[in-house]
TIKE-975566 format. One record per residue (C-alpha): residue number from 1; residue in one letter; x negated, y, z. Coordinates in steps of 0.2 Angstrom, whole numbers. Each point is the difference from the previous one (the first is absolute). Layout:
REM TIKE-975566
guvo:zalo:c1:c2:c3
NUM:a:X:Y:Z;
...
//
This chain:
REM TIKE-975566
guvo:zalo:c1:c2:c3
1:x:531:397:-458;
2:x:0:-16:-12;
3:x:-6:11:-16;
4:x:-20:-1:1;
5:x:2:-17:2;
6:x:9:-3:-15;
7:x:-9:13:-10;
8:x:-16:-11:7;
9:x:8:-15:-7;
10:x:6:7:-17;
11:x:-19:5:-4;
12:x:-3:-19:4;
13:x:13:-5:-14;
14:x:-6:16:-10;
15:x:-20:-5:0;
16:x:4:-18:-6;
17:x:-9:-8:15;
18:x:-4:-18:-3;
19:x:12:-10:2;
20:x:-3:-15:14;
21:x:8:-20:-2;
22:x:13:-2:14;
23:x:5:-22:5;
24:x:17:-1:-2;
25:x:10:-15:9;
26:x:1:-17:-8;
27:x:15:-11:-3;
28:x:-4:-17:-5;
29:x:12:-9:-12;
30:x:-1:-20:-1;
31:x:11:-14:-11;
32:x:1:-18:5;
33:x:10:-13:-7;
34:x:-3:-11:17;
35:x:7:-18:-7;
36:x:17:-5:3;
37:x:0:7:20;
38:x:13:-7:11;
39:x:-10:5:13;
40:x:-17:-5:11;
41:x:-20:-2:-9;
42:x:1:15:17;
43:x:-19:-2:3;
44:x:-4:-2:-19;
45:x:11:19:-4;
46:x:-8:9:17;
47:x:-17:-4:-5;
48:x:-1:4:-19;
49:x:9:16:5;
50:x:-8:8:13;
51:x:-17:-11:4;
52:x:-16:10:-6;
53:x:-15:-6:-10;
54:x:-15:13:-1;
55:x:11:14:6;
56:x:17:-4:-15;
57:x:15:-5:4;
58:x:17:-1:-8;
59:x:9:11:11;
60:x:14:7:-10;
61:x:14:13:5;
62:x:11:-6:-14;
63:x:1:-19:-6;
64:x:11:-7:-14;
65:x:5:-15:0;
66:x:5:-15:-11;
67:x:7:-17:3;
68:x:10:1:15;
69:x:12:-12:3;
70:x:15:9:12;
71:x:2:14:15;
72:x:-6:-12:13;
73:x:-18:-1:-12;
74:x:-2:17:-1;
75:x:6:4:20;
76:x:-14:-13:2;
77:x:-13:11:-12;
78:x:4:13:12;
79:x:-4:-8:16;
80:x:-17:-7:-7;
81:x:-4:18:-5;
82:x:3:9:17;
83:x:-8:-15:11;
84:x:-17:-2:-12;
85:x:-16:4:10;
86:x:-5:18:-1;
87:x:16:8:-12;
88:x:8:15:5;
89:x:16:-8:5;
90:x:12:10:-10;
91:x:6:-12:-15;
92:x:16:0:-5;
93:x:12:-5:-16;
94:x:10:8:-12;
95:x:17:-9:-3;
96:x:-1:-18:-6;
97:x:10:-5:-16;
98:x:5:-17:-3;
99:x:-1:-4:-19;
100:x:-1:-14:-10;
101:x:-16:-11:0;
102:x:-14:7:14;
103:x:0:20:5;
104:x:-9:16:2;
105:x:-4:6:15;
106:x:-9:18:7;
107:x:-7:2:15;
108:x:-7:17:8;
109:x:-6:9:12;
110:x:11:13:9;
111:x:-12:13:6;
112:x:-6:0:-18;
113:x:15:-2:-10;
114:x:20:1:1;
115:x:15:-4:-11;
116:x:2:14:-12;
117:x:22:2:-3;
118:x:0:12:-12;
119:x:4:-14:-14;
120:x:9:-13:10;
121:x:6:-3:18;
122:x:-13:-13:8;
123:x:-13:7:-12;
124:x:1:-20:-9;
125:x:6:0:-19;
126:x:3:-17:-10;
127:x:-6:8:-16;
128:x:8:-16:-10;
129:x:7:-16:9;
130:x:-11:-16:-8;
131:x:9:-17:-6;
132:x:0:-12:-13;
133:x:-10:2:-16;
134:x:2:11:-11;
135:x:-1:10:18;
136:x:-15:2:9;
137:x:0:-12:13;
138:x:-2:12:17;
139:x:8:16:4;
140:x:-10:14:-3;
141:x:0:11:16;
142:x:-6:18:3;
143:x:-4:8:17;
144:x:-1:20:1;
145:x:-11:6:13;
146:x:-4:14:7;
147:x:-18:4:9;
148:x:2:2:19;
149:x:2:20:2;
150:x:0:3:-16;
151:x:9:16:-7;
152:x:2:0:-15;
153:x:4:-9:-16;
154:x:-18:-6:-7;
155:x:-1:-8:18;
156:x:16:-12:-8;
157:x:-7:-18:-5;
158:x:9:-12:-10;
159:x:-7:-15:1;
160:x:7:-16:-13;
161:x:-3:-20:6;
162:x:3:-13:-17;
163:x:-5:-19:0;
164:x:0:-1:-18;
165:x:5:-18:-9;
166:x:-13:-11:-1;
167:x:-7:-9:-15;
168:x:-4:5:-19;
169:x:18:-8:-8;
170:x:7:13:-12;
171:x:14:-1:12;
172:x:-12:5:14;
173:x:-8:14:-9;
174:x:17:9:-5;
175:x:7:-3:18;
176:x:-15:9:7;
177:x:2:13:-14;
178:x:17:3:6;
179:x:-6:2:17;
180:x:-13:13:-5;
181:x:10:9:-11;
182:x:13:4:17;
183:x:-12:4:10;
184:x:-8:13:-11;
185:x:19:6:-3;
186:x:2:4:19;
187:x:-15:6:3;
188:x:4:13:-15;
189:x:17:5:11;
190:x:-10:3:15;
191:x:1:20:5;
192:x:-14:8:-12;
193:x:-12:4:17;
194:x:0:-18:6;
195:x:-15:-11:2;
196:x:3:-17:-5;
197:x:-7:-18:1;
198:x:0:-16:-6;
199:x:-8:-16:11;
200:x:2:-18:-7;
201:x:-2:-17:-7;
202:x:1:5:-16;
203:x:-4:-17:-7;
204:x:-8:8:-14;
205:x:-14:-8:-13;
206:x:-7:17:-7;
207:x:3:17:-3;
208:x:7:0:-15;
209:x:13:-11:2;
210:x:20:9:-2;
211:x:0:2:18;
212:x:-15:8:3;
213:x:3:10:-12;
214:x:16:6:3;
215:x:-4:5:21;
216:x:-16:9:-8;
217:x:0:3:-18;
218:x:6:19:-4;
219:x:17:3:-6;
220:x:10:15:-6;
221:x:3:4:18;
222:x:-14:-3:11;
223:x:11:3:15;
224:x:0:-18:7;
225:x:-19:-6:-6;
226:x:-11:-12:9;
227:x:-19:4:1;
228:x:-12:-14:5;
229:x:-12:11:14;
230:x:-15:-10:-5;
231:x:2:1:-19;
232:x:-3:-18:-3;
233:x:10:-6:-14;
234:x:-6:-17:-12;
235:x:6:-20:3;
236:x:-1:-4:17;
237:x:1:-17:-1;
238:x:-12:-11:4;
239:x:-13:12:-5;
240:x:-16:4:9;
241:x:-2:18:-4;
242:x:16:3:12;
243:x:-6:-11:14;
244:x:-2:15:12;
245:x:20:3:1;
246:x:7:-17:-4;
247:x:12:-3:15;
248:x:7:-19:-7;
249:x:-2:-14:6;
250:x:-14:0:18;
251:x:6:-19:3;
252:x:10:-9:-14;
253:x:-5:-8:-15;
254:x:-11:11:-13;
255:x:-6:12:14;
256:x:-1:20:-3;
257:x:3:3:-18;
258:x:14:14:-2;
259:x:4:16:5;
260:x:18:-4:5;
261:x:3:13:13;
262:x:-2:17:-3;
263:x:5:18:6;
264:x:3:13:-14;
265:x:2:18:6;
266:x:9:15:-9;
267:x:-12:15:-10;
268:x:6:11:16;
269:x:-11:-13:11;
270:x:-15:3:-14;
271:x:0:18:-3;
272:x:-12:5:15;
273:x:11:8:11;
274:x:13:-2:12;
275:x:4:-17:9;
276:x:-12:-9:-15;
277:x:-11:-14:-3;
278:x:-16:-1:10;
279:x:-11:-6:-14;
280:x:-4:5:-19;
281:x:15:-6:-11;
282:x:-13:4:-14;
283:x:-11:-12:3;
284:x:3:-21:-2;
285:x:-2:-10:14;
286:x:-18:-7:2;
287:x:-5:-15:-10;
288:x:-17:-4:12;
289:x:6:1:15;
290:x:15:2:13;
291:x:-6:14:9;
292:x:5:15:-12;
293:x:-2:17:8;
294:x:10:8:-15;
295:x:15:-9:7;
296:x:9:-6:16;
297:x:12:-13:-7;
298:x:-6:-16:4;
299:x:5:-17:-4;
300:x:-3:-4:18;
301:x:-13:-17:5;
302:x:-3:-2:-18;
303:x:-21:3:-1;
304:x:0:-4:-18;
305:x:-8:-16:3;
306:x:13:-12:-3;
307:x:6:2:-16;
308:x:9:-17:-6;
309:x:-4:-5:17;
310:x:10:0:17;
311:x:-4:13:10;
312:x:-17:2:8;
313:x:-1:-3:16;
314:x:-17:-2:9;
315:x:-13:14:-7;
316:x:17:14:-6;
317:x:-6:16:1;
318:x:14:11:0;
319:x:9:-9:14;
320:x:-12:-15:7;
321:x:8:-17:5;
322:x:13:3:11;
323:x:9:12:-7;
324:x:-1:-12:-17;
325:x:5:-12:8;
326:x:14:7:7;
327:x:4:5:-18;
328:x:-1:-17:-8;
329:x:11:-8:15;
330:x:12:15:-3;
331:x:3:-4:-17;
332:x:7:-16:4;
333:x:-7:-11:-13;
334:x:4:9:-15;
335:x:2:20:3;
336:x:-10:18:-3;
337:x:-11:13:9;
338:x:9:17:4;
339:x:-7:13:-10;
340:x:-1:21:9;
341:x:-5:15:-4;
342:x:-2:17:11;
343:x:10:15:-5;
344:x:-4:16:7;
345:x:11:11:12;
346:x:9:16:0;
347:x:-2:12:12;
348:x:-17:6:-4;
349:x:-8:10:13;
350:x:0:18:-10;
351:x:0:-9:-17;
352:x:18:3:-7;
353:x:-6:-10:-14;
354:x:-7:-14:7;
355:x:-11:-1:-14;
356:x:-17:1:13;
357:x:-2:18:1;
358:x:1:15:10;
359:x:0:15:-12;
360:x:5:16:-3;
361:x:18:-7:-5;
362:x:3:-9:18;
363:x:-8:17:8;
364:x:16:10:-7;
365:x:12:-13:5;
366:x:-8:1:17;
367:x:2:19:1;
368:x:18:-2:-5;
369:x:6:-11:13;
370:x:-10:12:13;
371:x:14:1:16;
372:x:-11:6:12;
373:x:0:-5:17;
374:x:15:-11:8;
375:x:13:13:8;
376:x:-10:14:-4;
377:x:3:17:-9;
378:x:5:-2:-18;
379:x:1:-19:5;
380:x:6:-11:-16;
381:x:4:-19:3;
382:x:-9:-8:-12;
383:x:6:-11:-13;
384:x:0:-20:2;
385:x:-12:5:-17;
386:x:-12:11:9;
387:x:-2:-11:15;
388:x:-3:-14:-9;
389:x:-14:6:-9;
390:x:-7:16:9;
391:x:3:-2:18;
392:x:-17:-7:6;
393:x:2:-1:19;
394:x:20:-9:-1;
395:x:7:16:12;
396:x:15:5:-11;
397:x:-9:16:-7;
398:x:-11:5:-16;
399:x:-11:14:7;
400:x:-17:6:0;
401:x:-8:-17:9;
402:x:6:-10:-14;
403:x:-3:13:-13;
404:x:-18:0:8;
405:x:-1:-19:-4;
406:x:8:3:-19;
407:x:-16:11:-1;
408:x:-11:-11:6;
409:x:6:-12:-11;
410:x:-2:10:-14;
411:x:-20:-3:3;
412:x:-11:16:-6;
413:x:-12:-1:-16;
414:x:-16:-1:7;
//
């Protein structure tokens, strides 16, 4: 009975009907080292978080964080997260470790992501444990994530936190090195169809320094390599042709002159399909103005216009003055802006791919995973696969309604 259908819908995939752009689901990714918090600046957290300027605001569903100070600081993070005006209510965090000198924390949203087991128990890995120099000074910690009904292993996200030495010592520069040069090592032991990561204060000058180099430079094996999504590489410091993602210092001495803070992401976040980067990894960051449309990382509250200055406050234009200000008190006298970017979400509605296309290659997977109707002749039940990504209406069933919407999807040359 199903047969004209699907002979219908094979001449679809057979003609090469145009193919039409589907949205997928975004899952916002931020980094904040938030400045030695024991706890409270509540008001300051809530408002650069979830206040609205011109229609932005923060928002994330995943926040690293840096610069916590015990359990009792992060269950405190927690609190101001699920009582701020106007968020969703579902913040939670992944298990605290107490290491030497301040830690990493993570904090997510539970109807958008979960703990992903596979690798360890509580989902929570202390890549390396930090100490006295010639060690990196913090542990470096990994959480393994995995999207919220997701199926399969591209929807598994590793995702790294580092606060990197400080300073321009040789000591400093080989302990940060060292750091590095581990975190690239686990990230090339991850499963080979793992996403992975990196959030942080990195701490570092420039590009080219050993550091740098060793999370993003190419290697032999590329298994474990760091991209920059926004392609900006040069000497950060204190130089004006980066002032649109400096992220050090909104309030202390010197003001906004280095790109400290940073999220890296792996070539299967770049490679335009899948869970990926929302943005063009091949094109550098905007030098004229904040408001890029080739990219959705942000450095966010930094306009562009406060390079060697503290962060403007009256007249910003990315985030206008009260969430800036809520930024400059949250930094508590010496700090950093969080930095985010939007990645873009797996299941695609008839794109297998995820790549922004209905074609002739998602009509076939649509046609396989036809079941017919629920508890009907010749009924199939329909893989978690085929439900996900074919099964239109949400009743349990591929059959010829949701076909009929693959069809229409596919769009018809004019």
């Amino acid at each position: 009975m199903v047969r004209p259908r699907i002979l219908t819908l094979a001449l679809c995939a057979g003609l090469g009907l145009f193919p039409v752009h589907t949205t997928a689901d975004t899952l916002r990714i931020a980094n904040w080292n938030v400045t030695n918090y024991a706890g409270g600046r509540v008001p300051e957290f809530q408002t650069a978080l979830y206040a609205e300027f011109d229609g932005r605001a923060l928002r994330p569903d995943v926040l690293i964080g840096q610069e916590f100070t015990s359990a009792a600081a992060v269950a405190s993070f927690v609190q101001l997260l699920n009582t701020a005006p106007g968020t969703p209510g579902d913040w939670t965090a992944a298990m605290f470790v107490d290491g030497p000198d301040t830690d990493s924390a993570l904090f997510y949203r539970t109807t958008r992501v979960q703990p992903a087991t596979e690798l360890s128990p509580s989902g929570v890995t202390i890549v390396a444990v930090g100490g006295p120099a010639p060690n990196h000074p913090r542990n470096i910690m990994r959480y393994d994530l995995v999207l919220a009904g997701g199926t399969s292993a591209e929807c598994r996200l590793a995702v790294y936190s580092t606060h990197m030495k400080a300073g321009t010592t040789a000591s400093d520069l080989d302990r940060r090195l060292l750091e590095a040069q581990r975190i690239r090592a686990d990230a090339g032991r991850l499963p080979p169809d793992w996403c992975f990561l990196l959030g942080g204060d990195l701490n570092i000058q420039t590009s080219a320094q050993a550091a740098y180099v060793a999370l993003v430079g190419p290697q032999a094996s590329d298994a474990g390599r760091f991209h920059d999504p926004i392609a900006t590489p040069g000497s950060w410091n204190n130089n004006s042709a980066f002032r649109f993602v400096h992220t050090q210092d909104p309030v202390g001495a010197g003001g906004m002159d280095d790109r400290h803070d940073q999220l890296l992401l792996c070539a299967a976040l770049l490679d335009g399909v899948g869970l990926d980067y929302l943005g063009n990894p091949a094109v550098p960051y905007s030098t004229t103005s904040w408001n890029d449309p080739n990219h959705s990382y942000r450095a966010w509250g930094n306009d562009g216009t406060s390079f060697n200055l503290t962060l403007t406050i009256t007249g910003n234009t990315m985030v206008g003055p009260v969430i800036a200000q809520a930024l400059v008190t949250a930094a508590a006298g010496a700090g950093h802006l969080p930095v985010f970017l939007d990645l873009r979400v797996p299941p695609c509605r008839f794109d297998v791919a995820c790549d922004g296309r209905v074609d002739p290659a998602d009509g076939v997977q649509g046609m396989a995973c036809l079941s017919g109707p629920a508890g009907g002749p010749g009924w199939v039940n329909p893989s978690q696969f085929c439900r996900d990504y074919f099964d239109a209406d949400a009743d349990g069933a591929v059959d010829l309604f949701d076909l009929a919407a693959l069809q229409a999807a596919c769009g018809a040359l004019p």
